[in-house]
C-alpha positions in Angstrom: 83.9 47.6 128.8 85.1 50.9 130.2 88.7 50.9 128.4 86.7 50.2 124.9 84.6 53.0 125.6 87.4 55.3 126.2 88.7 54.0 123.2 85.8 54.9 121.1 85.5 58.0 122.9 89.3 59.4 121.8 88.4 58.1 118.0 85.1 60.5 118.0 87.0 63.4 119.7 89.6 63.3 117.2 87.5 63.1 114.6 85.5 66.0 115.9 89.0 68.1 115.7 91.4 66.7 113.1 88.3 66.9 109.9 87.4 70.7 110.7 91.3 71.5 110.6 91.8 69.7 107.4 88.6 71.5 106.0 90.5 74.8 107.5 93.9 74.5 105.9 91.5 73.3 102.4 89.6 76.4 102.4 92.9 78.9 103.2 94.6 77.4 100.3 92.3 78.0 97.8 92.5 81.5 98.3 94.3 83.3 96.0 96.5 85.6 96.1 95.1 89.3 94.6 96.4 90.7 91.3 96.4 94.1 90.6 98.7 93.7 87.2 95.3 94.3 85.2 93.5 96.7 87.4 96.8 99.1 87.5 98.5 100.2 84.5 100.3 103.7 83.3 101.7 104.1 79.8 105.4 105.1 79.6 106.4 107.2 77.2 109.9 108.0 75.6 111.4 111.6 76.3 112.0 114.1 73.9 114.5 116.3 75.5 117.6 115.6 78.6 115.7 114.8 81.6 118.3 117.0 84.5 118.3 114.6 87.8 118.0 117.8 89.9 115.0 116.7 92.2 112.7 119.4 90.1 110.7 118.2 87.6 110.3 121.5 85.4 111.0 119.1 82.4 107.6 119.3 79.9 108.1 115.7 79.2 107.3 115.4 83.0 104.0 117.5 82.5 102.9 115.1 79.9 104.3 111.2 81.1 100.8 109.4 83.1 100.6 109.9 86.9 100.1 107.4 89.2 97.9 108.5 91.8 95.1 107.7 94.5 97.8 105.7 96.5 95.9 103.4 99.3 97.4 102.7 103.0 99.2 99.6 104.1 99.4 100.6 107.5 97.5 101.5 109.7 94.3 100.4 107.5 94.9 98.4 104.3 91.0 99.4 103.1 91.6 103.6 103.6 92.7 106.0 101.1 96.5 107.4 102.3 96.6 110.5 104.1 99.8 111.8 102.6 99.3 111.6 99.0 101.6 110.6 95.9 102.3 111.1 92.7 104.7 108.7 90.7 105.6 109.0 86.8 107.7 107.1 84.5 109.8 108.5 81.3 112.5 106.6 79.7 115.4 107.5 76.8 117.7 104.9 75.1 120.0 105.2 78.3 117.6 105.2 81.2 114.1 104.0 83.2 113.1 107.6 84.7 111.0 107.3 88.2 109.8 110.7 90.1 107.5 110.8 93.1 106.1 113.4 94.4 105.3 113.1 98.4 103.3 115.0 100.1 103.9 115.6 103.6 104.3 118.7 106.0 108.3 119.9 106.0 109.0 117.9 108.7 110.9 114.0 108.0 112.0 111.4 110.0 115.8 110.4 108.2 117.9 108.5 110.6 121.0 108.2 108.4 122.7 110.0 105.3 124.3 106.8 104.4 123.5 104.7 101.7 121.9 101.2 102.3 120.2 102.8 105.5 118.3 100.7 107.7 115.2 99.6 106.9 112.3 101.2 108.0 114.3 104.2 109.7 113.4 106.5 107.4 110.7 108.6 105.3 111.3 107.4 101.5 109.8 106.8 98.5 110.7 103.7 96.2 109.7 101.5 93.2 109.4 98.1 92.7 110.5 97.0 89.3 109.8 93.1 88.1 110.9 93.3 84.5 109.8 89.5 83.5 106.8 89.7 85.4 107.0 86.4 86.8 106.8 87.7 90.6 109.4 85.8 91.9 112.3 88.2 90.9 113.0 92.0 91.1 114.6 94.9 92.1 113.9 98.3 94.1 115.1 101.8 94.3 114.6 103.9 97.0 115.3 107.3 98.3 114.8 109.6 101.2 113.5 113.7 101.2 117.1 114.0 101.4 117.9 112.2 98.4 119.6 109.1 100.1 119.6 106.4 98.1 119.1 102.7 98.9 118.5 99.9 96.3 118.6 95.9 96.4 117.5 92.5 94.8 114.0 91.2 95.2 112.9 87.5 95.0 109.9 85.8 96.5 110.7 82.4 98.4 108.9 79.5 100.5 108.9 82.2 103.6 107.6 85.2 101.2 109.0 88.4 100.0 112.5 89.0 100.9 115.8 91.6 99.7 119.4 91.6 99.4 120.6 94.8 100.0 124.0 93.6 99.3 123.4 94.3 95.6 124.9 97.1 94.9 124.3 99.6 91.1 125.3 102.9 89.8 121.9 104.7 89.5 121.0 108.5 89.8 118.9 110.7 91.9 118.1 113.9 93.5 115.4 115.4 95.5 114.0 118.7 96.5 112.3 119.9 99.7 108.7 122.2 99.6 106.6 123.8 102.0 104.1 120.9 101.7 105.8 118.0 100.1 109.2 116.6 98.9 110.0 115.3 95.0 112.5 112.5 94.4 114.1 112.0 90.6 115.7 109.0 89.7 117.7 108.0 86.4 117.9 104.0 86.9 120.7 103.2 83.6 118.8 99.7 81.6 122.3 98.0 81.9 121.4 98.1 85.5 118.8 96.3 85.2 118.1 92.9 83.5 115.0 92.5 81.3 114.0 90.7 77.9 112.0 92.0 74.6 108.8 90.6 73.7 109.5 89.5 70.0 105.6 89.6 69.7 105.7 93.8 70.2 103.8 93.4 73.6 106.1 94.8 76.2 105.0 95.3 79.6 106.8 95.3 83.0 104.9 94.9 86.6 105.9 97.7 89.1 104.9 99.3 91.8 105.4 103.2 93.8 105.6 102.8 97.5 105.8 105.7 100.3 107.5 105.3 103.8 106.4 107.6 106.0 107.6 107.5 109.4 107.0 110.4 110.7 102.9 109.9 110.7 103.4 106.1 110.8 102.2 105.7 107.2 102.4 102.9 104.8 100.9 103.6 101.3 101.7 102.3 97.4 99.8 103.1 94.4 98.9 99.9 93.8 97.1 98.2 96.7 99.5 95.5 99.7 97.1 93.9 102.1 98.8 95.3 105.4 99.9 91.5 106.4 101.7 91.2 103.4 105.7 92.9 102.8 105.6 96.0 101.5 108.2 94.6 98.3 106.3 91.6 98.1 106.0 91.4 93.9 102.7 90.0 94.1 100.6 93.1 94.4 102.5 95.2 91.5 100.7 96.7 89.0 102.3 97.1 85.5 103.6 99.9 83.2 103.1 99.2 79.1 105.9 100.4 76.4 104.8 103.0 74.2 107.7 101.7 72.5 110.1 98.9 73.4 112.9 99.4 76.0 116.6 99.3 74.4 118.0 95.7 74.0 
C-alpha cells in the first residue's frame, strides 16, 4: 500500500502547486497594458514666421504653441511628480516637425561625450518619441544633451519589449542654450525624415512622448506617464499630438 499512497500523495501535491500557477500566469495576462493616448494630448499648430534653431525660443509662435507640462518620475518613484520640471512644445511648417524642451535643472550636467550617438544613459538629455501610425510597434526618437549633442534612432516593439537601433542615422537640427536654472533644447526634425501617412478622413493625429534624462540627480521623468519597470522608449505609454491642420504629404 505504501508506494500507492506515495503515488496519490505526489498527484495531490502537484495539484496543490501547478493550478495556483496556471491561475497566476491567467490573472497577469489579463492585465493590460495602460494607455495614455487619450488622457495626453497637445494641439500643434502651424508657424507663422522662420523658427531660428538657436536653442532660444524668443520666437512668438513659441509663446503661443501648447506646453506639455506636469512631467511625472520614472525613476526613482513611478507615482511622484518630477523634481526637475519640463516643458516640451511642438510647432511645425511645410518643411519641419519643431520640438523644444525646456529642463530645468541647477547649471551643473552630467555629459560624458560630445559625440554623436553617445552612450546610452551617460548623459543628461531630453528627447521625444515620435510614433507617426500610432500602431506602437514602430517609431523613432531624437535626443539631445544641455550641450546640444545630438542622438537619434529607430524604435520598434518586439517579443522581448521596447528596443532601438541607433544605427539609423538622419539629417535633423538642433541647438541648445544654457541658464542659471535650466537648459532649452530646439530641434527642426525635416518630414522627409520621417515616414508617416494622411488620414484621408481629416483626423490626423500622431502618438508621442517628451522624456528627460537626468543623471546628475538620478532622475527619470516624461510628460506622459512609464511605469518605472517599463523602457523609457517603450511606445506604449505615448500620449498623442492632434494636427491643427494636416502634415505635408
Amino acid at each position: 500500500l505504501f508506494p500507492r499512497q506515495m503515488n496519490n500523495s505526489i498527484k495531490s501535491m502537484k495539484r496543490f502547486f501547478i493550478l495556483p500557477a496556471a491561475l497566476f500566469v491567467t490573472v497577469i495576462a489579463a492585465q493590460p497594458i495602460r494607455t495614455n493616448d487619450n488622457l495626453y494630448s497637445l494641439t500643434i499648430k502651424k508657424t507663422t514666421a522662420k523658427i531660428n534653431m538657436d536653442g532660444i525660443l524668443d520666437e512668438a509662435d513659441w509663446q503661443l504653441a501648447e506646453p506639455a507640462t506636469n512631467f511625472t518620475q520614472n525613476f526613482p518613484y513611478d507615482s511622484s511628480i518630477a523634481d526637475q520640471q519640463t516643458e516640451a512644445r511642438v510647432l511645425f511648417d511645410e518643411q519641419y516637425l519643431y520640438i523644444s524642451g525646456v529642463c530645468y535643472q541647477p547649471p551643473k550636467y552630467t555629459v560624458q561625450s560630445l559625440r554623436r550617438d553617445y552612450p546610452n544613459a551617460s548623459s543628461d538629455m531630453f528627447f521625444v518619441l515620435i510614433d507617426p501610425f500610432r500602431d506602437k510597434l514602430n517609431g523613432f526618437y531624437f535626443a539631445a544633451t544641455p550641450y546640444g549633442v545630438q542622438k537619434e534612432g529607430q524604435l520598434f516593439t518586439n517579443s522581448g519589449g521596447a528596443d532601438n537601433n541607433i544605427d539609423w542615422d538622419n539629417k535633423w537640427y538642433c541647438n541648445a542654450s544654457r541658464d542659471s536654472n535650466h537648459y532649452t533644447v530646439e530641434m527642426a526634425i525635416p518630414f522627409k525624415t520621417l515616414r508617416y501617412k494622411l488620414n484621408d478622413k481629416g483626423i490626423n493625429e500622431w502618438n508621442i512622448n517628451f522624456c528627460r534624462l537626468n543623471m546628475t540627480s538620478t532622475e527619470r521623468s516624461s510628460w506622459a506617464p512609464i511605469p518605472r519597470n517599463f523602457r523609457m522608449i517603450d511606445l506604449n505609454f505615448n500620449g498623442k499630438i492632434r494636427w491643427e491642420t494636416p502634415p505635408p504629404s
